[in-house]
Structures are given as C-alpha cells and as structure tokens.
Backbone as numpy.savetxt, mean C-alpha at the origin, in Angstrom:
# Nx Ny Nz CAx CAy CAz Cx Cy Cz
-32.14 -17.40 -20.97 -31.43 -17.83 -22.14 -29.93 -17.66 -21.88
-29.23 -18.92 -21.99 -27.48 -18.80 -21.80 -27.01 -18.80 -23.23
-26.01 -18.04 -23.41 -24.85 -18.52 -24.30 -23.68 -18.75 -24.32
-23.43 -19.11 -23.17 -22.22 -20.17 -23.07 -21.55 -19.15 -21.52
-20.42 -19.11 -21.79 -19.58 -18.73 -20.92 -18.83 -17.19 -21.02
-19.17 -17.16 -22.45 -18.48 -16.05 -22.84 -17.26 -15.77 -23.23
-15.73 -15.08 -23.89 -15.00 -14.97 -24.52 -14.18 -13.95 -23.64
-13.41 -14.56 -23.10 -12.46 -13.65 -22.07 -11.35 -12.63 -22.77
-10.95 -11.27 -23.36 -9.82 -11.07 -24.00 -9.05 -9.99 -22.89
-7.55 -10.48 -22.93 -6.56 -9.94 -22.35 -5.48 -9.39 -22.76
-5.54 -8.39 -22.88 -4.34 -7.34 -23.78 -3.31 -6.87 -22.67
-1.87 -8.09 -23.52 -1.18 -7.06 -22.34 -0.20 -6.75 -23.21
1.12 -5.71 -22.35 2.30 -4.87 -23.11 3.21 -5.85 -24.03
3.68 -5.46 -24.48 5.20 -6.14 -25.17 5.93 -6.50 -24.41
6.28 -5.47 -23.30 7.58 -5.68 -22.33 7.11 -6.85 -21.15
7.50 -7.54 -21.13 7.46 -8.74 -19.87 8.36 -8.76 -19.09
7.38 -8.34 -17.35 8.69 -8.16 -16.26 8.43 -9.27 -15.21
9.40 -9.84 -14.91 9.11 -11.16 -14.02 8.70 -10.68 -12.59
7.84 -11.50 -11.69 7.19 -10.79 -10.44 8.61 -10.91 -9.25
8.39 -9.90 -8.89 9.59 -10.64 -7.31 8.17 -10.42 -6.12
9.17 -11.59 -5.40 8.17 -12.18 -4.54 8.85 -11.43 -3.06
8.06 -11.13 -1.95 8.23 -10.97 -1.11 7.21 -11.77 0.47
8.41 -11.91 1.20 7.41 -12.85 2.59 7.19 -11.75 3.17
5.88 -11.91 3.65 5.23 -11.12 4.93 4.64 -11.52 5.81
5.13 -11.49 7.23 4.89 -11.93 8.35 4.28 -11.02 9.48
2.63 -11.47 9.83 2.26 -10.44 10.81 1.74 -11.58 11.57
1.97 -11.58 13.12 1.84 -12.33 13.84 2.16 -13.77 13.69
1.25 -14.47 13.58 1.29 -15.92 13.00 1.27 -15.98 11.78
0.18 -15.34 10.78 0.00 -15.04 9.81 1.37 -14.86 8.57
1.28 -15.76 7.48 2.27 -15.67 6.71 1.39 -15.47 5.86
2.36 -14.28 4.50 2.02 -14.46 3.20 3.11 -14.01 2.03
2.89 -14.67 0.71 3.82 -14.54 0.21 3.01 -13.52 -0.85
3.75 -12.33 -1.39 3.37 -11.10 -2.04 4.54 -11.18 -2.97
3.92 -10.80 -4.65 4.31 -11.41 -5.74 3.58 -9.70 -6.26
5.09 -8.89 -6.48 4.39 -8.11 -7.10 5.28 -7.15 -8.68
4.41 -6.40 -9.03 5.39 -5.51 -10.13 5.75 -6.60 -11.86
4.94 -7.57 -11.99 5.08 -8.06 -12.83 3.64 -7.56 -13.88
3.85 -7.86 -15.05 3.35 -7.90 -16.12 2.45 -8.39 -17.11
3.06 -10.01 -16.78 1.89 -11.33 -17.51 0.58 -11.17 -16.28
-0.82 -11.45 -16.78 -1.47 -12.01 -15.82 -1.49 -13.19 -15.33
-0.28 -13.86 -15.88 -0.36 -15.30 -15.04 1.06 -15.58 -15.27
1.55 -14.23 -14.72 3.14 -14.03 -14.41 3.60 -14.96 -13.23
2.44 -15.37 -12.02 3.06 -16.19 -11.30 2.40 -17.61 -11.54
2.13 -18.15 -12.35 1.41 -19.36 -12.71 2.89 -20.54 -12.70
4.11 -20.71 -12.73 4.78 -21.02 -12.91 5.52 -21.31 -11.36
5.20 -20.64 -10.39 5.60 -20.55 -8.81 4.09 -21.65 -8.35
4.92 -22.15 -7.13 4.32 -23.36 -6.63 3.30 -22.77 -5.40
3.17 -21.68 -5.02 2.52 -20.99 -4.05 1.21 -20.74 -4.75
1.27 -19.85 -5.61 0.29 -19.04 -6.52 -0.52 -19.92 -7.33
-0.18 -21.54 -7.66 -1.29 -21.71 -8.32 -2.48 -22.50 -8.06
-3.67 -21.47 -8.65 -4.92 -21.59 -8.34 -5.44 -21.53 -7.21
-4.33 -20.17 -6.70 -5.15 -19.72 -5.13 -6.08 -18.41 -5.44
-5.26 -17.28 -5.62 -5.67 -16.04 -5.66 -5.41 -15.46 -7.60
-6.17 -14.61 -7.73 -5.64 -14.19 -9.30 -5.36 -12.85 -9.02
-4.28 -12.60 -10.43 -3.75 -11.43 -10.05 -4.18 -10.10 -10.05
-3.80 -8.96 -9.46 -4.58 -8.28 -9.95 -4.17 -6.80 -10.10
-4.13 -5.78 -11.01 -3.73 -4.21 -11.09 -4.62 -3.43 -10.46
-4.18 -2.65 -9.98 -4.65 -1.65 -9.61 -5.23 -0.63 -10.75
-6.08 0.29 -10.95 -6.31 0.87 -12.02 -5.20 1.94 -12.47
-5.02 2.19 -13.82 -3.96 2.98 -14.55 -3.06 2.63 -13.39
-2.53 1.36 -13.29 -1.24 0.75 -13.32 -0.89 -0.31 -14.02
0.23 -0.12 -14.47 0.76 -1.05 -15.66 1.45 -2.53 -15.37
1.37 -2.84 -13.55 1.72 -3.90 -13.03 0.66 -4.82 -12.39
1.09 -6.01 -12.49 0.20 -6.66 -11.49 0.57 -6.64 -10.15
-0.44 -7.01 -9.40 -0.20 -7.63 -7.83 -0.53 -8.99 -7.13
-0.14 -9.81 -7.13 -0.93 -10.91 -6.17 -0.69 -11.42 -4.75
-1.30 -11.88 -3.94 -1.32 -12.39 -2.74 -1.45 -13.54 -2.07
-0.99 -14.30 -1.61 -1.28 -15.42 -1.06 -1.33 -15.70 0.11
-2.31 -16.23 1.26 -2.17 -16.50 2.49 -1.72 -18.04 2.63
-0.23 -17.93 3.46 -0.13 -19.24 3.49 -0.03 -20.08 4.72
-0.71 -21.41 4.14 -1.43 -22.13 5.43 -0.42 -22.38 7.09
-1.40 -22.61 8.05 -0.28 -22.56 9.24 0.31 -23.91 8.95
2.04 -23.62 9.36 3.32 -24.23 9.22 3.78 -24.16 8.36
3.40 -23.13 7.26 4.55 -23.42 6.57 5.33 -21.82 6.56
6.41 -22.23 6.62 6.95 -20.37 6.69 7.38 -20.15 5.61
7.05 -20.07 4.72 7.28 -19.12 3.45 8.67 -19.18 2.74
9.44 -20.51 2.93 10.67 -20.80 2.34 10.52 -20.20 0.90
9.33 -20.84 -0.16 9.18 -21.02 -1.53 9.01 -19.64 -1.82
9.01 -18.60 -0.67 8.77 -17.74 -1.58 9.81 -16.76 -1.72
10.72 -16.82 -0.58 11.89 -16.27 -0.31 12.96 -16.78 -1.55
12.75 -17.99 -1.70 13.97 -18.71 -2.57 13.85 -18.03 -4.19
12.66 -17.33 -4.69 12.67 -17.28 -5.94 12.86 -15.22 -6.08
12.94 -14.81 -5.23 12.98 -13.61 -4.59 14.66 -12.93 -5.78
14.87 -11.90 -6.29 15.80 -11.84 -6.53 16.27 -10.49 -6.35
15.88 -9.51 -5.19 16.30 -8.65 -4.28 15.15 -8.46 -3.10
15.97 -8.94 -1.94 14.71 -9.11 -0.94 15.00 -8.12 0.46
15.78 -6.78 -0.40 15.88 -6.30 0.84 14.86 -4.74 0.37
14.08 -4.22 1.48 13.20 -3.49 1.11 13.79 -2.44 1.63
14.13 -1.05 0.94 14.74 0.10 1.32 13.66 1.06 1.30
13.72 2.09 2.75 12.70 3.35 2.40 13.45 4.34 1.39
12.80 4.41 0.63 13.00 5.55 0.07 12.83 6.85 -0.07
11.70 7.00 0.79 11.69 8.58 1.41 12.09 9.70 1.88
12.83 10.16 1.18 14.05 11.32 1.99 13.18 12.55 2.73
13.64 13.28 3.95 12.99 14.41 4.66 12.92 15.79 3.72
12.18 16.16 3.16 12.26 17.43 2.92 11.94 18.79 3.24
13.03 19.62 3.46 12.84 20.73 4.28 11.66 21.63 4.09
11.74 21.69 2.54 10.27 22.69 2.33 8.88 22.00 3.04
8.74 20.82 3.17 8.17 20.09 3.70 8.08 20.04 5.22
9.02 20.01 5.56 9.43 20.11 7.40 9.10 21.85 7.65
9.39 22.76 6.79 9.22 24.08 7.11 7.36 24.53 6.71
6.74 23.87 5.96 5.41 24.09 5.91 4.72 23.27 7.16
5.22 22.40 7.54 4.67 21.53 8.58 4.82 22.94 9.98
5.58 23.11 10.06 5.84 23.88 10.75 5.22 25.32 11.25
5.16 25.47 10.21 4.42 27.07 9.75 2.82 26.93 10.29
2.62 25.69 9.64 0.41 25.41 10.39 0.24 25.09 11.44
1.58 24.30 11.76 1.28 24.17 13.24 1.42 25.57 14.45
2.45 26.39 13.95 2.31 28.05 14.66 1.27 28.61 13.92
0.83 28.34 13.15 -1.03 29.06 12.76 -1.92 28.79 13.90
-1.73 27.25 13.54 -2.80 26.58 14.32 -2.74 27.03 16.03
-1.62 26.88 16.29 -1.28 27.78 17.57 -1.85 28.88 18.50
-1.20 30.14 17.24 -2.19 30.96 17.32 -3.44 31.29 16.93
-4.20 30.23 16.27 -5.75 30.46 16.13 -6.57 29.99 17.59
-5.72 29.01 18.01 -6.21 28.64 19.21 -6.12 29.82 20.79
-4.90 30.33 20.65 -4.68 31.32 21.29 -5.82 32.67 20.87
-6.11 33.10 20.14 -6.54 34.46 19.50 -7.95 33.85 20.05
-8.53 32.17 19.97 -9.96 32.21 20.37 -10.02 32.06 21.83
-9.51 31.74 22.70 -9.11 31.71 24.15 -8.99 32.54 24.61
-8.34 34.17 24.13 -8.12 35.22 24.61 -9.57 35.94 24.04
-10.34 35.87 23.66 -11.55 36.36 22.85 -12.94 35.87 23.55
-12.54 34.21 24.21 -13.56 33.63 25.27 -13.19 34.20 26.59
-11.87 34.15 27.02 -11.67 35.30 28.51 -12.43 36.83 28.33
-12.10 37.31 27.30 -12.42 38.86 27.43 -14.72 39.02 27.10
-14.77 37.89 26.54 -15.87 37.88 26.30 -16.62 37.68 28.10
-16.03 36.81 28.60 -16.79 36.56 30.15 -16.40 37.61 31.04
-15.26 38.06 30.46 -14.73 39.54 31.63 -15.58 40.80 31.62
-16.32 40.94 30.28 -16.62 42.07 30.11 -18.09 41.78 30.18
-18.80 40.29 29.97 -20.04 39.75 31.02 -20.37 39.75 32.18
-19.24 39.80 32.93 -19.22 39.57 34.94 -19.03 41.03 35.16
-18.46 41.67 34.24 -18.44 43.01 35.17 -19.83 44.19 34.68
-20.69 43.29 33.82 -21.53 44.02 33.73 -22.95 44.33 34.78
C-alpha cells in the first residue's frame, strides 16, 4: 500500500549566509567545494551545483556543505569567479604547552623502552650464568 511520496519539511535559521566556493585540484581531478552556507539550496542559483550533488551538514552543525566533481576539461573557472575570499590561511598557531607535553611522552616513552631492555639483558645474564 503507497501513499504518495510523502511531505518533505525543512526548518532552517533566520540568518542566511551565502556559500563561498572553493576549487580543488588533485591530480587531474577537479572540484568545486561550496561551503559554510545556510539555505539548503544555498547553491541552487550557481551554474555548477545544479542538480548534481545535494547539500549537506554535518550533524550539530549549523552549515551546509556541498561538492561537485567536475567533468574532464573544464577547470573550474565558474567556481573561482563567484568566490569572494579565495585565499585559505592556516590557522593553527604552535603551542608550547603542547610542544612541551609532546615532549615529555616521548622521554617516557624512552625510558619505558630503556627500563624493558635493561630488564631483558639482566633477565638472560642471570639465565646463562646459571
């Protein structure tokens, strides 16, 4: 027994943030990545995105993501052009408490390795001379 198709409902925020698009190039392989927006059919309006892939959040995130693989020859002009900061900065700064715990397990680890090495010598020394 069918009843139809069913009744799709989509609740989204008040605030509407437009997607920026980014090209990504691995090998031959192009794609254009459309992300941090809001509407679910925030990129319905871009000439790449429609009716390839749908968008999609990640769970308890409040953005979308979408993806597109795009076909060989074309390099990804359309997606660069609508882009409105396309330079990607790390943002990761070094942190010392961080660099100093790294540090610290690795001289653990050190000496755990040492303390069992000196424990397998004395164990065969005091076997052979028995």
């Amino acid at each position: 027994m069918i009843f139809g198709s069913g009744t799709r409902l989509t609740i989204e925020p008040k605030l509407e943030v437009e997607p920026d698009y980014y090209k990504l190039v691995g090998g031959e392989t192009t794609a254009c990545l459309a992300t941090g927006f809001t509407r679910q059919n925030g990129t319905s309006n871009h000439t790449l995105f429609k009716d390839k892939t749908a968008a999609v959040r990640i769970e308890n995130d409040k953005v979308y993501n979408q993806v597109v693989v795009l076909p060989t020859g074309n390099n990804g002009d359309e997606c660069e052009t609508e882009s409105k900061d396309s330079s990607c900065e790390d943002s990761i700064k070094p942190d010392p408490k961080v660099n100093f715990v790294s540090v610290t397990v690795l001289c653990l680890r050190l000496l755990f390795i040492k303390t069992v090495v000196f424990n397998v010598l004395m164990t065969f020394r005091l076997w052979i001379s028995q």
